[in-house]
C-alpha positions, 0 to 999 in steps of 0.5 A: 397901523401895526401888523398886530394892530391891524390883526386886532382892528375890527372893521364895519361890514358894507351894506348888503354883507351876508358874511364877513369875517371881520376878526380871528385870533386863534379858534376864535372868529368874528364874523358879521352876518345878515342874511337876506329874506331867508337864513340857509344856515346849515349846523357849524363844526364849532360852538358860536355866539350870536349877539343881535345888531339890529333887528328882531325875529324869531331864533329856531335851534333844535326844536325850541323857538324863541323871539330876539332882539336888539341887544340878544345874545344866543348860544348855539353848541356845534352841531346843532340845527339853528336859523333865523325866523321871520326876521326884520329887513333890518336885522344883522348879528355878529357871530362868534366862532370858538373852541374846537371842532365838534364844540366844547364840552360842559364841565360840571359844576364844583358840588 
């Protein structure tokens, strides 16, 4: 496999994985997560995507608490409180990590 072959290859985390940095390019970071009885996050520098593996439960980000699933996708900007909640034994997510430090800023919409 090439260097850039090798850069681009995404590989399965193991078992028991809390954390693992799985692809970077860039700002960009793809990490796999699955955390164990409790999610001990604390807020990221960066804005990030979750999309649900496995699983479900409940997702709190700032004061709005919603149900997830298989197959979710949530966005979290930079700097925001966010954990998972009452989730499945089961439940693993990748995580994006993006753009610059502080989040991205919203643009508005062409009137």
């Amino acid at each position: 496999m090439s260097d850039t072959q090798q850069a681009r290859h995404i590989s399965f985390a193991q078992a028991g994985d809390l954390l693992r940095l799985r692809l970077k390019h860039g700002s960009m970071a793809l990490e796999y997560y699955a955390p164990f009885d409790v999610d001990h996050q604390t807020p990221h520098t960066k804005d990030e995507i979750y999309i649900i593996m496995h699983g479900h439960g409940w997702f709190r980000h700032g004061a709005e608490r919603v149900a997830f699933a298989e197959g979710d996708a949530l966005f979290v900007p930079a700097g925001l409180d966010h954990k998972f909640e009452e989730f499945s034994k089961d439940f693993a997510t990748w995580v994006i990590f993006y753009g610059t430090e502080g989040g991205e800023q919203d643009i508005p919409a062409p009137i």
